[in-house]
C-alpha positions in Angstrom: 0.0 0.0 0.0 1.5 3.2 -1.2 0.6 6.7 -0.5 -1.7 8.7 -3.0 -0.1 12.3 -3.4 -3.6 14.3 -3.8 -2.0 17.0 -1.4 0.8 18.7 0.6 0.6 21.3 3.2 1.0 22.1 6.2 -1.7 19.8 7.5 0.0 17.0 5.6 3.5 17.3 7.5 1.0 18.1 10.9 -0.2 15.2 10.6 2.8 12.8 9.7 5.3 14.8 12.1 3.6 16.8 14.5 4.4 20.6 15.1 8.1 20.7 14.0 7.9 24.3 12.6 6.9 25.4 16.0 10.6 23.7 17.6 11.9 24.8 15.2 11.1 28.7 15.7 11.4 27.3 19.6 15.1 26.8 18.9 16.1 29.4 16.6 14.4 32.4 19.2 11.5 33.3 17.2 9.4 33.2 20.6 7.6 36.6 20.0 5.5 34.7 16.7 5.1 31.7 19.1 4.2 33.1 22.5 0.4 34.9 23.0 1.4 37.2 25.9 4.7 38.6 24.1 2.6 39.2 20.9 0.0 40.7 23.0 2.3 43.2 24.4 4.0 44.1 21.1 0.3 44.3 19.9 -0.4 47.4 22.4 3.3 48.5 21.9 4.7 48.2 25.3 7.5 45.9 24.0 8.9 45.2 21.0 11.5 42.5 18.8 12.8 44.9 16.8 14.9 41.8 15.1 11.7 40.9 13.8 9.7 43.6 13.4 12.3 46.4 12.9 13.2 50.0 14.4 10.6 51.4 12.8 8.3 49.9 15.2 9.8 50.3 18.1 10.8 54.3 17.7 8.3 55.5 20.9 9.2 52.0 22.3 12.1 51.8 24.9 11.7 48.3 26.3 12.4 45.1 24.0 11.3 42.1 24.0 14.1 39.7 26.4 14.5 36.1 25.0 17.0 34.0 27.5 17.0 31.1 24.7 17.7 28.1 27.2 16.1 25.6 24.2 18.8 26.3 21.7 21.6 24.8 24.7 19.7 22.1 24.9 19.7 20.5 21.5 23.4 22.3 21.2 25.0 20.8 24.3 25.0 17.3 22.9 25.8 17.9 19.7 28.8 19.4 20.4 30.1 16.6 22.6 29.1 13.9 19.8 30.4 15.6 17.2 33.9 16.2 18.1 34.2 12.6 19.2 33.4 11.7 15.6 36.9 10.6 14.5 38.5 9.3 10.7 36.3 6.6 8.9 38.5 3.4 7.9 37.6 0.2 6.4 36.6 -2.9 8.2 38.4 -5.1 6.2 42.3 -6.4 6.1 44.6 -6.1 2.6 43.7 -9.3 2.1 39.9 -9.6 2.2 39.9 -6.6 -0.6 43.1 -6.2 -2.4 42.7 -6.8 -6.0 45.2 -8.6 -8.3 43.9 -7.5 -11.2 42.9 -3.8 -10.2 43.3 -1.8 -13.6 43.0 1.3 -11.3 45.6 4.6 -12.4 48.6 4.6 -10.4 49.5 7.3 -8.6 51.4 8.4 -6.0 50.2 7.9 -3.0 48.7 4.4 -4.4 51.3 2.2 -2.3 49.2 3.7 0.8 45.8 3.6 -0.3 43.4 0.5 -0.7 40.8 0.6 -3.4 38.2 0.1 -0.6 39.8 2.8 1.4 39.9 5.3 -1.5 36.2 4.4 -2.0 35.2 5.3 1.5 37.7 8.7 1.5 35.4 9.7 -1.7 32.1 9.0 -0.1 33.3 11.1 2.8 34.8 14.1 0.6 31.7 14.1 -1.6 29.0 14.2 1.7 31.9 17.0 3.4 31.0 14.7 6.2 32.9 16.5 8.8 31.1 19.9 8.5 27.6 17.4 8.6 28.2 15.9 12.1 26.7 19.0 14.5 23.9 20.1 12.5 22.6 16.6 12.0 22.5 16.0 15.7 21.0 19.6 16.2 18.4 19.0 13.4 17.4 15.4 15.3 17.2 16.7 18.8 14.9 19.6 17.3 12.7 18.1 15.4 12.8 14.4 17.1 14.2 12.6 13.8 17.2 12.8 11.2 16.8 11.0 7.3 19.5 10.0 5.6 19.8 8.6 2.0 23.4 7.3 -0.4 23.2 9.3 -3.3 24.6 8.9 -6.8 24.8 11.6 -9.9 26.8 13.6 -11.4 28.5 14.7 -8.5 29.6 11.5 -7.3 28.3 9.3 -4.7 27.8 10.6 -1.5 25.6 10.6 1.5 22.8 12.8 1.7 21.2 14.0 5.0 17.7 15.7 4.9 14.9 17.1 7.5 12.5 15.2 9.4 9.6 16.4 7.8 10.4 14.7 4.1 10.2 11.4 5.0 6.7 9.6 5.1 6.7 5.3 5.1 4.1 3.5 3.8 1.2 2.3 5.8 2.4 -1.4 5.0 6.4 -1.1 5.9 7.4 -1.7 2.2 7.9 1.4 0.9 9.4 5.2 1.9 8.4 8.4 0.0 10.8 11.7 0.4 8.2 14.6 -0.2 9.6 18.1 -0.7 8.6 20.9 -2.4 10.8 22.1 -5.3 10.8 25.4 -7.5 11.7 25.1 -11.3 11.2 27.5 -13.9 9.0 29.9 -10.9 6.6 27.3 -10.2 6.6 25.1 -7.2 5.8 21.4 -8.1 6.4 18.3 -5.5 8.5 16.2 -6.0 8.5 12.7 -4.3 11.4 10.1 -4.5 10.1 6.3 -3.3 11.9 3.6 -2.4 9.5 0.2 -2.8 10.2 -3.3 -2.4 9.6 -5.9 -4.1 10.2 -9.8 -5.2 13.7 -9.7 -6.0 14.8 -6.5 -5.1 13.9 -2.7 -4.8 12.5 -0.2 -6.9 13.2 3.3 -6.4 11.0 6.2 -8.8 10.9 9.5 -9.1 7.5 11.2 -9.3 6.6 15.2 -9.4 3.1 16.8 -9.1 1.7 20.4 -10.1 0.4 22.4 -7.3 -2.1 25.0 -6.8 -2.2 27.1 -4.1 -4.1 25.6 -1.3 -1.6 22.6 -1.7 -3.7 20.2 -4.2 -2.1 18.2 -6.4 -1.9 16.9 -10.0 0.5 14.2 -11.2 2.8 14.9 -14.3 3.2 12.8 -17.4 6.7 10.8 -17.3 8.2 12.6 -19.9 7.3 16.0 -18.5 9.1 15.0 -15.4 12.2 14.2 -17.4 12.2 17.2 -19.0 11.7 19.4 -15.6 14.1 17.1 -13.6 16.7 16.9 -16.1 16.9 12.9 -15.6 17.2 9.9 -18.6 14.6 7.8 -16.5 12.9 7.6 -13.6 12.5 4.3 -12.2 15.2 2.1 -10.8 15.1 -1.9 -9.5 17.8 -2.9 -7.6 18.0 -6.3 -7.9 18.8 -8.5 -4.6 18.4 -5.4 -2.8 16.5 -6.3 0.8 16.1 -3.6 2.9 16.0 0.2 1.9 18.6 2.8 1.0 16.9 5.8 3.7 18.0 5.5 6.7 15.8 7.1 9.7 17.3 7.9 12.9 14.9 8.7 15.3 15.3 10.7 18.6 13.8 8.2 21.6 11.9 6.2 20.2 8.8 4.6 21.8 5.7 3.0 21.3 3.5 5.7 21.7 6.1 7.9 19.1 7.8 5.7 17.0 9.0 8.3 15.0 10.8 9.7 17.8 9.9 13.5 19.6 11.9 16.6 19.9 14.0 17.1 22.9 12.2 20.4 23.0 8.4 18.6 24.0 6.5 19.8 26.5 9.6 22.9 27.0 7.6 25.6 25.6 5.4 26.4 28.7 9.0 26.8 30.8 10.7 29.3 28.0 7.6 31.4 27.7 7.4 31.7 31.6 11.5 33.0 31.3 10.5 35.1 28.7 8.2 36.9 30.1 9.5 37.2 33.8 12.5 38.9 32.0 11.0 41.2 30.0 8.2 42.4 32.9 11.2 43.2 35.2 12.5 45.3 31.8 9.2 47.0 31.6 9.2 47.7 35.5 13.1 49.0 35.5 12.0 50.9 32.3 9.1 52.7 34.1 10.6 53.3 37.8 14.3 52.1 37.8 15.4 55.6 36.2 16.0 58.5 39.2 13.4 61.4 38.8 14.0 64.8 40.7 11.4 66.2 42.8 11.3 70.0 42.9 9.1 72.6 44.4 6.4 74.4 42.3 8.4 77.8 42.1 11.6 76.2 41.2 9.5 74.2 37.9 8.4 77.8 36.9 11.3 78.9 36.8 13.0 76.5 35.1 10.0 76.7 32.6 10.3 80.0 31.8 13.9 79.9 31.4 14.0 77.3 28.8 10.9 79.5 26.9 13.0 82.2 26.6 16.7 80.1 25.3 14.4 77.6 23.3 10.9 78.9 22.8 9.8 76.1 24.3 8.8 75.4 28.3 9.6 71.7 28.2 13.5 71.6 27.1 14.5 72.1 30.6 18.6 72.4 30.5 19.7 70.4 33.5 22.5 73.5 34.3 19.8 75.8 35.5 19.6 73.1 38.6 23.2 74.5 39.6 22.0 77.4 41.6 18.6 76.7 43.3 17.0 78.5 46.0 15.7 76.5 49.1 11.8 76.1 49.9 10.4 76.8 53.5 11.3 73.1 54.7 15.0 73.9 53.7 14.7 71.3 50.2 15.2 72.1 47.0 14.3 69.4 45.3 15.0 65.5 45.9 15.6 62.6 43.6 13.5 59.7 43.8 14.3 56.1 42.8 13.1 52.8 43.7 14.9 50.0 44.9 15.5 47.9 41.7 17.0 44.9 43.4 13.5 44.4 44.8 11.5 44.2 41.5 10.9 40.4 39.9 11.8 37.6 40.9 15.0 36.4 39.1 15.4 33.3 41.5 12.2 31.9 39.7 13.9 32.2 36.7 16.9 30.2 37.7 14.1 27.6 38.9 13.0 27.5 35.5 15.8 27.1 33.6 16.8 24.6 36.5 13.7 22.5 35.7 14.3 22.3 31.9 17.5 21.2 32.1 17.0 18.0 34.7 13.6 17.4 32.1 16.2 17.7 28.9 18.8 15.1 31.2 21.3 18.6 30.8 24.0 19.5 33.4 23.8 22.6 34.7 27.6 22.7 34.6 27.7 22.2 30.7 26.1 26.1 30.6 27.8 27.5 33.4 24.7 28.6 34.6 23.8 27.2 38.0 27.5 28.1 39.3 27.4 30.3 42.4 31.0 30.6 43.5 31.9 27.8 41.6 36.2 27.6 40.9 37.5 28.9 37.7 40.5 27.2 38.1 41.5 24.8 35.3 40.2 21.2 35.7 41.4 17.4 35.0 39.7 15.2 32.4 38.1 13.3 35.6 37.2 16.7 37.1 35.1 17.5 33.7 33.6 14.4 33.3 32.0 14.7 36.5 31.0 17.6 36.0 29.2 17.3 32.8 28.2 13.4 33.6 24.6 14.0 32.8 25.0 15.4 29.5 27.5 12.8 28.9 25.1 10.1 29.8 22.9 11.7 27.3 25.3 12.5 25.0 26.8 8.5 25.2 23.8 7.5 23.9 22.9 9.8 20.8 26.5 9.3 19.6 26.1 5.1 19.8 22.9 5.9 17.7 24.5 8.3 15.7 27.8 5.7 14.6 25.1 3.0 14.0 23.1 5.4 11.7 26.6 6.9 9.8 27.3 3.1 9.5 23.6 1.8 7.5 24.3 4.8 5.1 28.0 4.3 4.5 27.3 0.3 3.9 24.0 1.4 1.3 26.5 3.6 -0.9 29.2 1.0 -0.7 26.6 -1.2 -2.1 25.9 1.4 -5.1 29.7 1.6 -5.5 30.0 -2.5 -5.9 27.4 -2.2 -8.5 29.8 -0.1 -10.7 33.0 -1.8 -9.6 33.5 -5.3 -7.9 36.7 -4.6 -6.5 34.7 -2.4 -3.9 33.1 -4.7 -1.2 29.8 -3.5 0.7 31.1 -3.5 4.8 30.4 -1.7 7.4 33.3 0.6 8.0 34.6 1.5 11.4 34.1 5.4 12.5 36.7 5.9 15.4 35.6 7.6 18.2 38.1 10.5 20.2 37.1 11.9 23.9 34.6 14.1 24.3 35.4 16.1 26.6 38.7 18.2 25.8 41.3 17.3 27.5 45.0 18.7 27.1 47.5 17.5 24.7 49.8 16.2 27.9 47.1 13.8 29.3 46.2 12.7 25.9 49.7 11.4 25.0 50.3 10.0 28.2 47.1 8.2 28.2 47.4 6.8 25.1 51.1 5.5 25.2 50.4 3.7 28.5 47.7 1.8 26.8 50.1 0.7 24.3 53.0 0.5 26.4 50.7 -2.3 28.9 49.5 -4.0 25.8 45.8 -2.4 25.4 45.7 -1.1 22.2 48.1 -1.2 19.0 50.6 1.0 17.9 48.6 1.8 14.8 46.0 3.3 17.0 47.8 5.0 19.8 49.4 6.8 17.0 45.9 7.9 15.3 44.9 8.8 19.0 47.8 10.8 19.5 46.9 13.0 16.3 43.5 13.1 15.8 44.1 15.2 12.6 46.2 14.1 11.0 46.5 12.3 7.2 46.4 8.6 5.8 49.6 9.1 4.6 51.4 10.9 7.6 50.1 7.9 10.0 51.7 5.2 7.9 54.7 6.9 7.4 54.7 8.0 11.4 53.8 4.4 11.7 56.8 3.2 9.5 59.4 5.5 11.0 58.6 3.9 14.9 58.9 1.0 14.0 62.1 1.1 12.1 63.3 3.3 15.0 62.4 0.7 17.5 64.8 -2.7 16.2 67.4 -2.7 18.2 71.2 -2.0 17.4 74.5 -3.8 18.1 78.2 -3.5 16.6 76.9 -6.2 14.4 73.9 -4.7 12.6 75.5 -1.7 12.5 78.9 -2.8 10.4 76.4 -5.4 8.7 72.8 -4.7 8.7 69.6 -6.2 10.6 70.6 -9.5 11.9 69.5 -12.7 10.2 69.6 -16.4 11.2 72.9 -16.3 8.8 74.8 -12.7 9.8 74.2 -14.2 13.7 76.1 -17.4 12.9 79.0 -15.3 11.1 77.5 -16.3 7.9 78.6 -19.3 8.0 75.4 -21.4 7.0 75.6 -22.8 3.7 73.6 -21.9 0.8 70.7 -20.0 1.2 71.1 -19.6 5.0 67.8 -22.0 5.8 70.2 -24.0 7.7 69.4 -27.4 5.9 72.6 -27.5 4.8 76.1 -29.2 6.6 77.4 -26.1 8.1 80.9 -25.4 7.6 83.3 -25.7 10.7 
């Protein structure tokens, strides 16, 4: 059972995906389109967001509208701990599971290092400019509770393509997947819907665009139309032996009740407009009494007033230097300033209770914001220190970056299997993404970490030296690799007059023939 495009709105991703739009504008600040009090208030004109609405609507308007954006640290927070522990992607497999002997491949110079397999992955990864893809996809997930991915192929190579929540929509039945966005060619907007189906003996992925009108109603095109507009030879592909979909959707927690995960920003926007507005009431209440007014007697106003009438023609430019020399009143004043005690206006401790109580509901430490740190040290702080520090985001962030490796991982083996079906010599694997610390820790620790695993046996030389430079090239690791290594054989007045030892140079060559020692040896 496939889906019958007969419309595509609004109401159609509503209904599929919930109110992503509105976590979306949750996250990015928009909170004075979202919120009914803040639009209220720039309704009457006592506040304003003059990033939205402009100066010009805010020239008799002094107070703006305060936004302390705690939702966009929440989806952040994580991200940027998963995705600088995203390390180099290698293959799975050893030279001899894909090494070719009759590879017809160009030679060229750096060919001795690289692996046909290798080279495959490195394009995939340069063509997707993975590592500039890693924090918004994990942003995009946590915001709008889901994250497709799809292996792409074209003119521009194959490479992994990552795409919004609200584009994907699966088929009643499980069989099929359409991607449904809205496209503009030639100043028209059309639909365009990609599905992936399948069938007895493999998959079959089409290509399908619709006319639309402006409530959102559809109309199908003819094939050759849709050629034409999409600039493609054909439309329809099978797959042959092909068991399980090229999209790949990563949801963000997953339940029953929300299989298509939720955003980590559910149920937040109660808490945010509550901030919001305590905020920007205690503006409007510092705005109105927090400045100091002087208070003077009735004769003194006169003549002020008349002074500035006859320098200005007008009573109300008071200039402040006719206060210099003032005469005093019967009770010995001449005038007084009056202002309120500001530190008693609001309640800012509600606030932090607030932003307290979304960050234990979002499983966020208050340390990873430096917000709920009242004479906390600012001295600098171990690895162990941090960790500890940030263990609830961690816990958080442990989990979204196990999902995150096993989504990368489905993607990278789909394109490896469009790869295979241009050249054999490329095997379809699961290649292994290595994973660096998340929290930062200095350069020191991280060497000496690393070469006591090695040193006590716990990991190899290969990847203590990977560990120890997170950064840097194929090529430079081998060759680092190499250079250790040759470094490392010990040296003696032998080896050096004669070379390495052998079996043969440690017996003073003196085994016979070949030096295998089956031979008499010679006395």
């Amino acid at each position: 059972m496939t889906i019958n495009w007969k419309e595509f709105n609004e109401e159609t991703i509503t209904k599929t995906h919930g109110k992503v739009h509105s976590y979306r504008d949750l996250y990015e600040g928009n909170h004075s389109q979202l919120f009914s009090r803040a639009k209220r208030l720039i309704e009457k004109g006592e506040i304003v967001d003059e990033i939205i609405y402009g100066t010009k609507e805010s020239q008799n308007v002094q107070t703006p509208y305060i936004v302390a954006n705690v939702s966009k640290l929440i989806p952040e927070i994580p991200a940027m701990l998963v995705s600088r522990s995203i390390g180099n992607i290698q293959t799975s497999l050893s030279s001899k599971d894909y090494d070719s002997e009759d590879n017809t491949r160009a030679e060229d110079e750096n060919y001795d290092n690289l692996t046909t397999q290798q080279e495959a992955i490195r394009d995939i990864e340069s063509n997707s400019h993975l590592e500039f893809e890693h924090w918004g996809n994990i942003v995009q997930q946590q915001v709008d509770g889901g994250l497709v991915g799809v292996p792409w192929l074209d003119d521009r190579g194959l490479r992994l393509e990552f795409k919004a929540r609200d584009v994907y929509y699966p088929h009643p039945d499980g069989m099929g997947v359409d991607l449904a966005y809205t496209v503009e060619i030639n100043d028209e907007d059309y639909l365009q819907v990609y599905r992936e189906r399948l069938e007895k003996g493999g998959l079959r992925a089409t290509h399908m665009l619709f006319s639309q009108n402006q409530t959102g109603k559809t109309t199908a095109l003819s094939d050759e139309e849709t050629k034409k507009l999409l600039n493609m030879k054909e439309l329809e592909t099978f797959y042959p032996n092909r068991e399980r979909f090229f999209i790949v959707y990563w949801p963000n927690e997953k339940t029953f009740m929300n299989p298509m995960g939720v955003s980590c920003l559910k149920n937040q926007e109660g808490k945010q407009d509550e901030i919001n507005w305590t905020l920007t009431r205690n503006a409007l209440t510092f705005e109105r009494n927090g400045k100091p007014r002087i208070a003077v007697s009735q004769e003194i106003l006169n003549a002020l007033e008349e002074r500035a009438r006859e320098r200005y023609g007008d009573a109300s430019r008071i200039d402040h230097r006719d206060l210099e020399i003032t005469a005093f009143n019967e009770q010995g004043k001449a005038m007084e300033i009056i202002q309120i005690d500001i530190t008693k206006i609001g309640d800012i401790s509600w606030v932090k209770d607030l932003m307290k109580l979304m960050l234990m509901e979002t499983k966020t430490s208050e340390k990873a914001v430096d917000f709920y740190m009242d004479g906390g040290s600012t001295s600098a702080q171990s690895g162990v220190a941090k960790f500890y520090d940030l263990f609830t985001s961690l816990l958080k962030a442990e989990q979204l970056q196990k999902e995150y490796i096993y989504f990368l991982k489905q993607l990278l083996e789909s394109a490896l299997w469009l790869a295979h079906e241009n050249d054999p010599n490329i095997l379809i694997e699961q290649p292994e993404i290595q994973l660096k610390a998340m929290i930062p820790i200095s350069r020191k620790e991280l060497i000496e970490e690393n070469n006591m695993a090695y040193t006590n046996g716990a990991q190899s030389l290969e990847v203590t030296v990977r560990r120890n430079n997170p950064h840097a090239s194929e090529e430079w690791i081998q060759e680092e690799i190499a250079r250790i290594q040759e470094e490392s054989t010990p040296d003696d007045t032998t080896s050096l007059l004669r070379g390495r030892q052998t079996l043969n140079n440690f017996f003073d060559n003196r085994l016979g023939g070949d030096g295998d020692g089956d031979e008499e040896t010679r006395l």
